[in-house]
KOLVEXPA-158552 format. One record per residue: residue in one letter; y negated, x, z negated of N, C-alpha, C, CB in turn. Coordinates in steps of 0.1 Angstrom, whole numbers, padded with zeros to 4 digits, always signed. Glycine has a CB too. Layout:
% KOLVEXPA-158552
AYXZYXZYXZYXZ...
END
This chain:
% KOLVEXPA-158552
X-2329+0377+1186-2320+0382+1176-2306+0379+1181-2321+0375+1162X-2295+0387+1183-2286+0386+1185-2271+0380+1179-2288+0395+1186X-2261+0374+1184-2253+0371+1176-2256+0352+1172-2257+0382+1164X-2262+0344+1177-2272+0333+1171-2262+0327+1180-2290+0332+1172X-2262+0315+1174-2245+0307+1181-2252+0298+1194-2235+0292+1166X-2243+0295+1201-2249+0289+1219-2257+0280+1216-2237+0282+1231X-2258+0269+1210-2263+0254+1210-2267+0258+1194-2251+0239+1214X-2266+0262+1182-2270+0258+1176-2263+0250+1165-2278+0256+1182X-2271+0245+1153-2265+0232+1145-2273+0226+1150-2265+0231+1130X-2270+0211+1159-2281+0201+1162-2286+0192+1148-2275+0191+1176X-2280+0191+1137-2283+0184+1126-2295+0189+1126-2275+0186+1113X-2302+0205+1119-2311+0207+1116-2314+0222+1124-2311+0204+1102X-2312+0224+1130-2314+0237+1142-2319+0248+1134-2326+0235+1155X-2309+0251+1121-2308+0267+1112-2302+0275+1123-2298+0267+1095X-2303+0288+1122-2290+0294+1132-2278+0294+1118-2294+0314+1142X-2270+0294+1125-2252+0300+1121-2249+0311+1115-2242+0303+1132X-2241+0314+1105-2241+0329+1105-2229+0332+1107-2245+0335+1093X-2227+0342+1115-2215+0347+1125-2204+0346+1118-2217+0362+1131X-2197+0338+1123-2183+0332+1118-2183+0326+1109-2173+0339+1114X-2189+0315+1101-2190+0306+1095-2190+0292+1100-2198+0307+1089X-2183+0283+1093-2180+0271+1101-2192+0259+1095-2162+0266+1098X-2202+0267+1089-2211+0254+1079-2223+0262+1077-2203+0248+1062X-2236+0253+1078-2248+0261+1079-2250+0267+1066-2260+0252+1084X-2258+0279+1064-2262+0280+1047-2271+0277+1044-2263+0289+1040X-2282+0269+1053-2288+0260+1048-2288+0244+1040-2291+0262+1054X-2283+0242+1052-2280+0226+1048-2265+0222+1045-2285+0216+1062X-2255+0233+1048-2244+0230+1047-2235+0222+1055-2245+0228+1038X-2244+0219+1066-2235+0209+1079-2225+0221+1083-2247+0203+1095X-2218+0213+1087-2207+0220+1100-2212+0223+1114-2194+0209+1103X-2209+0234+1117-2210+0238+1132-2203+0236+1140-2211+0248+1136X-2207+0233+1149-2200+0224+1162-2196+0233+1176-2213+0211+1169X-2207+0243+1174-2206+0254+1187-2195+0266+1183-2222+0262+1190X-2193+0274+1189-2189+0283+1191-2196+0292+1188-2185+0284+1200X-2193+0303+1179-2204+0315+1174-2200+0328+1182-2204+0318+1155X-2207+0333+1191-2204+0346+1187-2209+0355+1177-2205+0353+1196X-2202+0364+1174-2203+0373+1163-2218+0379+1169-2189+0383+1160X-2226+0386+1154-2237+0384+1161-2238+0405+1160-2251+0370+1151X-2245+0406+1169-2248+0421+1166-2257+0423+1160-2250+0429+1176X-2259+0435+1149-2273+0439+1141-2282+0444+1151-2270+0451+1129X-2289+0436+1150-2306+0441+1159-2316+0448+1146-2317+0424+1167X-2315+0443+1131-2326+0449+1125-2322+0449+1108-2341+0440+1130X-2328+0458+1102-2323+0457+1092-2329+0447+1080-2322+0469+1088X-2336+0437+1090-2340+0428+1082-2332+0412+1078-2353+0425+1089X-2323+0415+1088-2310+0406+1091-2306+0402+1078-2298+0413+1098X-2297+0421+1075-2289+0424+1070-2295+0420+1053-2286+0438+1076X-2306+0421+1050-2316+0425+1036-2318+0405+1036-2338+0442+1039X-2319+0401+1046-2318+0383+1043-2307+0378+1036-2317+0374+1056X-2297+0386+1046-2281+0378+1040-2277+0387+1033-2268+0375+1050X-2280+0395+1029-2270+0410+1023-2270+0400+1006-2282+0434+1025X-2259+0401+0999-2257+0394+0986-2262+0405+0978-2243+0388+0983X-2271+0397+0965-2276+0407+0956-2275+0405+0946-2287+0408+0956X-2259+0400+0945-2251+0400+0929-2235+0403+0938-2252+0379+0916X-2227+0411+0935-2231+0423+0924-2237+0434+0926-2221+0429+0919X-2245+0444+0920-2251+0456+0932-2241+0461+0930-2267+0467+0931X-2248+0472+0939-2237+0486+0943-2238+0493+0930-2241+0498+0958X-2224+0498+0929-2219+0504+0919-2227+0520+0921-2202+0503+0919X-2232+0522+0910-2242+0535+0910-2233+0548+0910-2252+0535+0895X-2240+0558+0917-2229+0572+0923-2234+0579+0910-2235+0582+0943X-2246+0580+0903-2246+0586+0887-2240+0586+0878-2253+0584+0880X-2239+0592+0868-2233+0589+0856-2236+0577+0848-2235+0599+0848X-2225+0569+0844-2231+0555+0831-2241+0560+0822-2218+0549+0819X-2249+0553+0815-2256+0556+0801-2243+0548+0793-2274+0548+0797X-2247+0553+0782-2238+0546+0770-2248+0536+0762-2229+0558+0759X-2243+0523+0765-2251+0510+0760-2260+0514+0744-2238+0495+0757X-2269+0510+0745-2278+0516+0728-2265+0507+0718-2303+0505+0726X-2270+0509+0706-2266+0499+0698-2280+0486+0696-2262+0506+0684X-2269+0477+0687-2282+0468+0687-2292+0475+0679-2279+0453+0681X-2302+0464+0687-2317+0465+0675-2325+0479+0681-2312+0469+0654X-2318+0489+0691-2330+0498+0696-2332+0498+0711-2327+0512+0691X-2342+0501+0714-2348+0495+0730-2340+0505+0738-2368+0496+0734X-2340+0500+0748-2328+0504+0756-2341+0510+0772-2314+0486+0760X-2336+0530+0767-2348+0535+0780-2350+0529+0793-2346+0548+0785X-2357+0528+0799-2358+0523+0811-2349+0527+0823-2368+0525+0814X-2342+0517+0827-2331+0524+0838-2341+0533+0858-2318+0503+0844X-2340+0538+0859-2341+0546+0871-2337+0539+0879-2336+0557+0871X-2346+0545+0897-2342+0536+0908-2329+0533+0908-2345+0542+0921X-2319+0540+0904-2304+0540+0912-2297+0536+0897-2298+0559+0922X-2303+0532+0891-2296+0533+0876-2294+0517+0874-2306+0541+0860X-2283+0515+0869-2283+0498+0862-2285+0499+0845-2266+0489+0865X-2295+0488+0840-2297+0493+0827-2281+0478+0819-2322+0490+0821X-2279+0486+0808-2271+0480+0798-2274+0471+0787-2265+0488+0792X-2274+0460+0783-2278+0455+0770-2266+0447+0765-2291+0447+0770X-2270+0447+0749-2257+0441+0742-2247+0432+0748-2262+0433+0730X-2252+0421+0757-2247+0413+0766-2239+0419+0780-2258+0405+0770X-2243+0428+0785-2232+0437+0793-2244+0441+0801-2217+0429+0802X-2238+0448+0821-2250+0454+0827-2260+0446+0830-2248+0461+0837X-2268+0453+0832-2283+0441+0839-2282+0445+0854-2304+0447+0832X-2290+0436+0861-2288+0441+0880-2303+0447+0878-2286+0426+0897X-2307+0456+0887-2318+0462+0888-2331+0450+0890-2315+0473+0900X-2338+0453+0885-2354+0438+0888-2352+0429+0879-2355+0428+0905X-2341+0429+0868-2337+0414+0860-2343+0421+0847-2318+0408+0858X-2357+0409+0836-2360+0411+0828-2347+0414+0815-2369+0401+0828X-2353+0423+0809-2345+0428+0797-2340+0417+0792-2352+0435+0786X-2325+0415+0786-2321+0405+0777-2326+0407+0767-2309+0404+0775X-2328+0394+0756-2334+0395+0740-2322+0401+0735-2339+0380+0731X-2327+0409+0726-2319+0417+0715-2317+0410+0705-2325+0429+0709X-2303+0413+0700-2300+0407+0685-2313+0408+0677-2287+0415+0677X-2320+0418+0672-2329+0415+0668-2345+0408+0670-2328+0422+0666X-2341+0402+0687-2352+0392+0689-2346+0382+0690-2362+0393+0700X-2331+0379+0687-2331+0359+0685-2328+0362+0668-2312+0346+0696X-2330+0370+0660-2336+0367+0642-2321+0371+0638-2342+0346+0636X-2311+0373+0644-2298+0375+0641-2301+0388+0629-2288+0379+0657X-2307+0399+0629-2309+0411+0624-2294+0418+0627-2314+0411+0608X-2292+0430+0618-2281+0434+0620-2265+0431+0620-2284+0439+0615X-2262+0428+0629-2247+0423+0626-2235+0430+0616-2241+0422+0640X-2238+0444+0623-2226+0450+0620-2227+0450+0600-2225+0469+0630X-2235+0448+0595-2245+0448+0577-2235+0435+0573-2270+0442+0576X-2237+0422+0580-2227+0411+0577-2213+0409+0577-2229+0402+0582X-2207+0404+0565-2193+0404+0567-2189+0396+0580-2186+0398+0556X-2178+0402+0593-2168+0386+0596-2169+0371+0595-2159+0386+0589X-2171+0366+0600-2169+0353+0595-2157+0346+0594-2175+0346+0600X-2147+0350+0603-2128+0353+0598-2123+0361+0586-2119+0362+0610X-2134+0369+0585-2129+0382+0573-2128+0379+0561-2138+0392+0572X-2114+0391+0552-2116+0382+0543-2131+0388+0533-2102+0380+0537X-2132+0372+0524-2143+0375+0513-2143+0376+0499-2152+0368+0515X-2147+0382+0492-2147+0387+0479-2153+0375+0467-2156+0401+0480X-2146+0372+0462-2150+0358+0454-2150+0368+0441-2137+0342+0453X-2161+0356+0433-2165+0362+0421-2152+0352+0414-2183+0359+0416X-2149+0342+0418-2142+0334+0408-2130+0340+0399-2138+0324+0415X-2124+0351+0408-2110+0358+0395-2119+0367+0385-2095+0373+0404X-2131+0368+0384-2142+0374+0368-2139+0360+0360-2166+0379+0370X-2142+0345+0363-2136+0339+0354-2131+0334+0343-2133+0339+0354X-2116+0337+0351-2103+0340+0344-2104+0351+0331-2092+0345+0356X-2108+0363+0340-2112+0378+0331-2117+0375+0319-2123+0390+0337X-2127+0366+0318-2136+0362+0314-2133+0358+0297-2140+0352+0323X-2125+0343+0303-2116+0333+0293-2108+0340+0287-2108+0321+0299X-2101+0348+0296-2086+0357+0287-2096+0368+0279-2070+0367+0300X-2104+0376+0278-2113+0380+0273-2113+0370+0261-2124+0381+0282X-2123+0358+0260-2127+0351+0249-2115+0347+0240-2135+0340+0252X-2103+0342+0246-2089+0339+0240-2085+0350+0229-2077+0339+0251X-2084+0357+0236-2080+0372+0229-2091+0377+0214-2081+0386+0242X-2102+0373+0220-2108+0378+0209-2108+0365+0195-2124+0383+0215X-2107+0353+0203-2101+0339+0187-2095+0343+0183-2095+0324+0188X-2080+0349+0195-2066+0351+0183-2066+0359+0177-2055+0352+0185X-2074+0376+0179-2076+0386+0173-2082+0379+0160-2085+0396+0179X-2094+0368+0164-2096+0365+0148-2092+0352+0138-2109+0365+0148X-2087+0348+0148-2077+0341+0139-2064+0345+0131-2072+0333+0146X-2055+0355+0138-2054+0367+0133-2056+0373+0121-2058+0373+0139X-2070+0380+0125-2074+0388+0113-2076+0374+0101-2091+0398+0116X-2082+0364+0103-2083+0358+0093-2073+0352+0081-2088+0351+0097X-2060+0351+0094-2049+0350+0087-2044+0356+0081-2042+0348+0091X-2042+0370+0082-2042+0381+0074-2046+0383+0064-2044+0388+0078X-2057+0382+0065-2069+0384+0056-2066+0372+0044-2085+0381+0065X-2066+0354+0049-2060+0344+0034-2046+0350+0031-2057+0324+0037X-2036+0355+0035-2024+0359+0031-2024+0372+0027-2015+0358+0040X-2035+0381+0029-2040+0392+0014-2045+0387+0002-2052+0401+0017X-2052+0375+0004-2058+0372-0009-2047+0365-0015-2071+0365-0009X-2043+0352-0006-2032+0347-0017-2020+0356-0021-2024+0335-0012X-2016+0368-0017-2006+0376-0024-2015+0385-0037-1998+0386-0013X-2026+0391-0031-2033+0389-0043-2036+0379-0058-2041+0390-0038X-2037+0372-0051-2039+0359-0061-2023+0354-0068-2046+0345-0049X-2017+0356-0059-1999+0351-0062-1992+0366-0074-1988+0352-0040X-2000+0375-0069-1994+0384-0082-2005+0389-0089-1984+0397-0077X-2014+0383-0090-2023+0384-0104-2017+0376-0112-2039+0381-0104X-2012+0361-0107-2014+0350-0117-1999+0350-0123-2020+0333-0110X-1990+0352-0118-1976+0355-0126-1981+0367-0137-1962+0362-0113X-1985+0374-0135-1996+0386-0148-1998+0378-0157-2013+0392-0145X-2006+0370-0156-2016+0361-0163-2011+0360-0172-2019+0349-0158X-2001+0345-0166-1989+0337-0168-1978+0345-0179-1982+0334-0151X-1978+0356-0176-1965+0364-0181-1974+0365-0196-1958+0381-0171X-1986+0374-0196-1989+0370-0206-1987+0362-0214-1995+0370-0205X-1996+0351-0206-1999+0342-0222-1982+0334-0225-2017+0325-0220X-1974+0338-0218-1962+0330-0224-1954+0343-0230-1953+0319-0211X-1958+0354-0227-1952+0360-0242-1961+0361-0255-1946+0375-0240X-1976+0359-0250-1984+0353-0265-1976+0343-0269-2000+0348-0265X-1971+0334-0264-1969+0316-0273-1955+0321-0277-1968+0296-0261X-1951+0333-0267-1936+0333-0275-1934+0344-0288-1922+0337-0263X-1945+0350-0288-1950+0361-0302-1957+0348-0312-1967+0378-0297X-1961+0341-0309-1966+0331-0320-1956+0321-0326-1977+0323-0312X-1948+0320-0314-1935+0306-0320-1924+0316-0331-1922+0298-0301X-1923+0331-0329-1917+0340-0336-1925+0343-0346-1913+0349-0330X-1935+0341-0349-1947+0345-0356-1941+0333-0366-1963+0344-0347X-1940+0324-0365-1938+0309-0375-1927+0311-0381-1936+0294-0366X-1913+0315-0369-1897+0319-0378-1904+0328-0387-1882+0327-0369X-1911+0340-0387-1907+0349-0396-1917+0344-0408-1907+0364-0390X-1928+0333-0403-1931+0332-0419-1925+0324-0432-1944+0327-0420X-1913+0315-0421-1902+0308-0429-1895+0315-0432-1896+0299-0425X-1891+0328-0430-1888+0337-0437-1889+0346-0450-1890+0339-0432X-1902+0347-0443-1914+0353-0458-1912+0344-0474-1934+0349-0452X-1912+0332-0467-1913+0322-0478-1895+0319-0483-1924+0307-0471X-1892+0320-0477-1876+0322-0483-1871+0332-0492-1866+0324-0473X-1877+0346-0488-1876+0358-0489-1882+0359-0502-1882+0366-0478X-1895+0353-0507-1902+0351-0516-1893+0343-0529-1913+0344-0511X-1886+0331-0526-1877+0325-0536-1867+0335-0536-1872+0310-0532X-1860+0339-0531-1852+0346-0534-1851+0357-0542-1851+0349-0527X-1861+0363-0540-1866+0379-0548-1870+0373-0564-1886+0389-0539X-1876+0357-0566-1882+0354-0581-1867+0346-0586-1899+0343-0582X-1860+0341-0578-1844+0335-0583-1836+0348-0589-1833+0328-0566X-1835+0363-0583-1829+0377-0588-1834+0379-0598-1830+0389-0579X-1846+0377-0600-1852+0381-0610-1847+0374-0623-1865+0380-0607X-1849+0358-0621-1846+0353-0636-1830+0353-0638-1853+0337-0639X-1818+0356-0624-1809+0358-0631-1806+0369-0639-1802+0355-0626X-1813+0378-0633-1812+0391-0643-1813+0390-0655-1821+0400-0642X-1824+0380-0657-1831+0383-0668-1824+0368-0679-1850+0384-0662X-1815+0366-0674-1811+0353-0681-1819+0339-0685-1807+0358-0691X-1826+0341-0676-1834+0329-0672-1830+0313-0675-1833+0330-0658X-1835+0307-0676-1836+0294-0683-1831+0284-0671-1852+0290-0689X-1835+0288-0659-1830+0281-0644-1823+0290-0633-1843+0274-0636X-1809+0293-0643-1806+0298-0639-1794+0285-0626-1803+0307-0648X-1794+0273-0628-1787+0267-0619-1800+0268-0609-1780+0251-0625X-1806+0263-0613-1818+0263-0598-1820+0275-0593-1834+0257-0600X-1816+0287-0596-1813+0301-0587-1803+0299-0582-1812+0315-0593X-1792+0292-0582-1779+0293-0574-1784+0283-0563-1763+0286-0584X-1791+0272-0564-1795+0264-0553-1805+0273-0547-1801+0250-0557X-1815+0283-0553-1822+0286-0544-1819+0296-0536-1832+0287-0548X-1805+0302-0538-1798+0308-0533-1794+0307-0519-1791+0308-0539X-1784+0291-0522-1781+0291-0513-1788+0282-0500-1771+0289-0517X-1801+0276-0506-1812+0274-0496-1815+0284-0485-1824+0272-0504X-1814+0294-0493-1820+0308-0484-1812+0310-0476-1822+0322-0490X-1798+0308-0478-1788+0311-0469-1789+0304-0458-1777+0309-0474X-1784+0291-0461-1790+0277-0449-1799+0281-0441-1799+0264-0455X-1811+0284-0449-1828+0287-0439-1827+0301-0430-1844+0289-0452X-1816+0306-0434-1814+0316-0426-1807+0314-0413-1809+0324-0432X-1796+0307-0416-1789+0307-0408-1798+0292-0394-1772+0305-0416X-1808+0286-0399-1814+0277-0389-1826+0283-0382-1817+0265-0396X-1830+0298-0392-1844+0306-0386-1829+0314-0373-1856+0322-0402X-1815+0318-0372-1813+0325-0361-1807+0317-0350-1805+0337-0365X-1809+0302-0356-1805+0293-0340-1816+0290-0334-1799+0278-0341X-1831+0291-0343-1841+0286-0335-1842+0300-0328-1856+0280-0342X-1840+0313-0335-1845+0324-0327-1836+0324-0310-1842+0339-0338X-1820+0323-0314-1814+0320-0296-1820+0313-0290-1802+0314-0293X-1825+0306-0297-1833+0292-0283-1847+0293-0283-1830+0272-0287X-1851+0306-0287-1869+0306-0286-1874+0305-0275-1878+0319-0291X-1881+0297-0270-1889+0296-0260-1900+0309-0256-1897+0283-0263X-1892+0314-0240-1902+0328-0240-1895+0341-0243-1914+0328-0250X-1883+0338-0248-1879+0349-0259-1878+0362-0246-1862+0344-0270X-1872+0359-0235-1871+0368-0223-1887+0379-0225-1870+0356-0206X-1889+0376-0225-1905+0382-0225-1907+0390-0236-1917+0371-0224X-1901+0391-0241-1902+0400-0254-1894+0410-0257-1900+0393-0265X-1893+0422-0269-1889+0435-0265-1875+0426-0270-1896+0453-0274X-1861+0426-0260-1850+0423-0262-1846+0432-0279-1842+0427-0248X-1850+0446-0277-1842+0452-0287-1850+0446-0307-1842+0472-0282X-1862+0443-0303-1870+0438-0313-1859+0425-0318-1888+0434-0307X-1857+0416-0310-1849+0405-0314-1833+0407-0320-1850+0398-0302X-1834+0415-0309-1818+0424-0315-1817+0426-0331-1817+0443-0309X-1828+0434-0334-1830+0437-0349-1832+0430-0356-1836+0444-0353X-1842+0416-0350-1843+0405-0364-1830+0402-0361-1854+0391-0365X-1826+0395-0354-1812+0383-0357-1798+0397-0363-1805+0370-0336X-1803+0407-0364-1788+0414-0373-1795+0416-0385-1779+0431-0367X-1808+0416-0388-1811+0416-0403-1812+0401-0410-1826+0424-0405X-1812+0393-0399-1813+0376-0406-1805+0374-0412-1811+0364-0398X-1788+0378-0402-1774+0375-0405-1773+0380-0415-1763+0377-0397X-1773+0397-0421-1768+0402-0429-1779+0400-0443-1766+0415-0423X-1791+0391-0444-1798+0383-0452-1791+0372-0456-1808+0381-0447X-1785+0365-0444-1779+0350-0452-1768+0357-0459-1771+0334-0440X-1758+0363-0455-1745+0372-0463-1751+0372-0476-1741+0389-0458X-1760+0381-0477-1766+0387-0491-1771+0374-0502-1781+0396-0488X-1781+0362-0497-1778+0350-0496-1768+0345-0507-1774+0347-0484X-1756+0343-0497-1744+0337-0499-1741+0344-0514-1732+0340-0486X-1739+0358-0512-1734+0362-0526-1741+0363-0538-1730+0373-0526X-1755+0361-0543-1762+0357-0548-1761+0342-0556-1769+0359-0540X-1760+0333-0545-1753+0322-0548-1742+0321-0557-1749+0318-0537X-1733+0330-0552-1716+0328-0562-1724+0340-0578-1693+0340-0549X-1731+0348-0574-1736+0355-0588-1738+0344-0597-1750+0366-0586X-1751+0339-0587-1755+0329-0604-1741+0322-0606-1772+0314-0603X-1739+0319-0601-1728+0306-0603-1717+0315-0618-1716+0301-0582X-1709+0329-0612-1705+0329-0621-1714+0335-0635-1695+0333-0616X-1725+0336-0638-1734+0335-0645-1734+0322-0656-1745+0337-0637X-1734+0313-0650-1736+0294-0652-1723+0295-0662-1733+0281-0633X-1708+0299-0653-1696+0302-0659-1692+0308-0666-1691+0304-0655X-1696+0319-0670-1690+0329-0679-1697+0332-0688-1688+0339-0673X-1716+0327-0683-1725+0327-0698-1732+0342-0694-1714+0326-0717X-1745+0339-0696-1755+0351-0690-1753+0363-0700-1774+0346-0690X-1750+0375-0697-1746+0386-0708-1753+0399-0696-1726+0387-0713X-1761+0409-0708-1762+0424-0698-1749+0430-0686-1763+0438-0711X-1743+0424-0689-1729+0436-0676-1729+0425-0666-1706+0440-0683X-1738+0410-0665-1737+0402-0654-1741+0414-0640-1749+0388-0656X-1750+0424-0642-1751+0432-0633-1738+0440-0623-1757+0440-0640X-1725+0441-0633-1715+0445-0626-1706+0433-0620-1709+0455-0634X-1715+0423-0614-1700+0412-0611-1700+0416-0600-1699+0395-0612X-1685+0410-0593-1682+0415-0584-1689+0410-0569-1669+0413-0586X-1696+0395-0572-1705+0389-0559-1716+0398-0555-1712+0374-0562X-1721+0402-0574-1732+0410-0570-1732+0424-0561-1737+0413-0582X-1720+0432-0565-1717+0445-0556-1717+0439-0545-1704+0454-0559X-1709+0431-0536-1704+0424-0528-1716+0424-0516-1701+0411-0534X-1729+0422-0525-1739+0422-0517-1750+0432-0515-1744+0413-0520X-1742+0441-0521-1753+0458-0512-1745+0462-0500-1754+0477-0524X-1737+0458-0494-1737+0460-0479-1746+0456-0467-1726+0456-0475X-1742+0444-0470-1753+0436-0462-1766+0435-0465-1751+0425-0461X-1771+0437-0477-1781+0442-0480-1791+0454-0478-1780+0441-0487X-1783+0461-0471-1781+0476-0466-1788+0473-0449-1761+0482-0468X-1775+0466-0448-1777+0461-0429-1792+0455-0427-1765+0445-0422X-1793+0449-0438-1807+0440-0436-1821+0446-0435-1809+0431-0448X-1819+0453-0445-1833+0469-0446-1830+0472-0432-1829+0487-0459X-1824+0481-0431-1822+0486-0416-1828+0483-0405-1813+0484-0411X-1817+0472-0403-1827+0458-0390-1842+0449-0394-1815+0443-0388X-1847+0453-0407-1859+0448-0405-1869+0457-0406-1861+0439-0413X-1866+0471-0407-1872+0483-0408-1874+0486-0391-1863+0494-0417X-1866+0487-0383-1865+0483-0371-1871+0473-0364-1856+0481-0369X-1866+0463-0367-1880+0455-0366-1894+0452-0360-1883+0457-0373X-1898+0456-0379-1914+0457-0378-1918+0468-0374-1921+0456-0390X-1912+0479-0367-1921+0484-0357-1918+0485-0347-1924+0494-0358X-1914+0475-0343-1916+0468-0328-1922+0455-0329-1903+0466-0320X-1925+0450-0337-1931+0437-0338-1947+0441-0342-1923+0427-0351X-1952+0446-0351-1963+0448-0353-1973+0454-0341-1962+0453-0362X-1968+0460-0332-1978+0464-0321-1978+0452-0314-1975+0476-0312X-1969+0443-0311-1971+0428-0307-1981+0421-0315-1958+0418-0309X-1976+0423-0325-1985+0410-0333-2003+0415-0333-1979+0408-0354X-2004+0427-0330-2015+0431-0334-2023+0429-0321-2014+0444-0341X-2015+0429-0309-2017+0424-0296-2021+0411-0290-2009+0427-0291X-2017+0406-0300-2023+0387-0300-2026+0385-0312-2011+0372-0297X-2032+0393-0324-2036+0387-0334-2031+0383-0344-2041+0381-0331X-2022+0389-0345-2010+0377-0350-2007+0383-0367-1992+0378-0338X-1998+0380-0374-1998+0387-0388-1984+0398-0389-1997+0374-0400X-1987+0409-0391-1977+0419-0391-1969+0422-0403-1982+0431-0387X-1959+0428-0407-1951+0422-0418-1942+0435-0422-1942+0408-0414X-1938+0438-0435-1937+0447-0439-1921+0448-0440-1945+0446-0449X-1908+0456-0440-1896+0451-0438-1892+0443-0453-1887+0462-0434X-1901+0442-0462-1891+0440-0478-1897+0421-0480-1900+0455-0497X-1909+0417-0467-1916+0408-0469-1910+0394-0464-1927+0412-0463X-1896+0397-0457-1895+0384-0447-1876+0384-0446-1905+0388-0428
END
């Protein structure tokens, strides 16, 4: 063989390979002089010839499979491809993603990438349930502040009621102290007419009536309730009261001058007695007035209704 250096490596007597300063066997250094060696055979060349990288193929590339499908068999002159990059011709197939259990990759998110959390549903969640307390706390609130305004204006109703019943009943009482005044009065006219035997006790009972009148129209200003009642109804008693005590009053001075002058038929023309058909006049009127406004009250709580000549 040609090319094989003069002497050799005497370490271990590999030959040299032409122009290298160190055996490739043992790696000793060479001591001789090499000549360069000439190719005598191509068996030389196929010993030393390096068999990474091969020769770049004069064909067209294949285009690498994707993972997970078998990759055709590469041809004499072909280099085959797998996920891992090229293969050299004679080297067993690499394992496929799908033979180290990996399965599909490209199916799995990133593991840098970003990822989708359930945790902001949550939040959705709670503000969801919030909303629906305050909706019903809300509605509920609504709902007691319908009823108490319900409840708040039924009971002023009620209320209004029964305190203009107590204040038709407390008027109900003036006018029977009335009645009963009204009553002395009418049998006192009578016996002075009639020249009556007491006739001083018709001048007192006269002017009793008067008095009792004038104390039935202070209780009536200060009646308890009285607001609640038909203003103009009251209107009319207290101007038939007043123009009752008047009538009253002159009654009073009749008998009196009766007492004085001595009971005779023309007592009819004295002058107290004329005196007192005005206001006697006013009085009808306003109690004619009145009782028909009072009696649909009274008859509304039960109460006793009254006739204008009665009170």
């Amino acid at each position: 063989m040609a090319g094989v250096a003069g002497s050799g490596n005497p370490a271990c007597g590999h030959p040299a390979q032409p122009g290298s300063r160190f055996c490739p066997v043992c790696g000793q250094p060479t001591t001789d002089t090499v000549t360069p060696p000439q190719p005598e055979s191509e068996a030389w060349d196929d010993w030393y010839a390096p068999r990474w990288p091969p020769p770049a193929p004069s064909g067209p590339q294949p285009w690498p499979a994707p993972p997970g499908r078998a990759q055709p068999p590469a041809g004499p002159d072909q280099t085959r491809v797998d996920e891992l990059g090229p293969v050299p011709p004679g080297d067993p197939p690499a394992a496929t993603l799908g033979d180290l259990g990996l399965g599909d990759l490209r199916l799995a998110p990133a593991s840098n990438g970003p990822r989708r959390s359930r945790r902001p549903l949550v939040p959705v969640i709670v503000a969801v349930v919030l909303a629906a307390v305050v909706a019903g706390v809300i509605f509920a609130t609504r709902s007691g502040s319908t009823a108490a305004s319900g409840t708040t204006s039924t009971t002023p109703t009620t209320s209004s009621q029964d305190a203009q019943r107590q204040a038709a009943v407390r008027l109900s009482g003036l006018l029977a102290q009335s009645v009963t005044d009204r009553a002395a009065v009418i049998n006192a006219v009578a016996d002075v007419r009639g020249c009556g035997p007491s006739l001083r006790q018709d001048a007192r009972t006269f002017a009793r009536a008067a008095s009792s009148r004038q104390r039935l129209l202070s209780r009536l200003g200060s009646l308890p309730g009285r607001s609640l009642l038909p203003a103009a109804m009251l209107q009319d008693l207290t101007g038939a009261w007043q123009a009752s005590a008047q009538v009253d009053t002159d009654l009073a001075q009749w008998a009196d001058d009766n007492i004085t002058r001595g009971c005779h038929d023309n007592s009819r023309s004295d002058a107290s007695l004329r005196a007192s058909d005005v206001p006697e006049g006013r009085a009808n009127a306003g109690k004619h007035a009145f009782a028909s406004l009072w009696n649909p009250v009274a008859r509304r709580y039960g109460l006793t209704t009254y006739q204008p000549g009665q009170f």
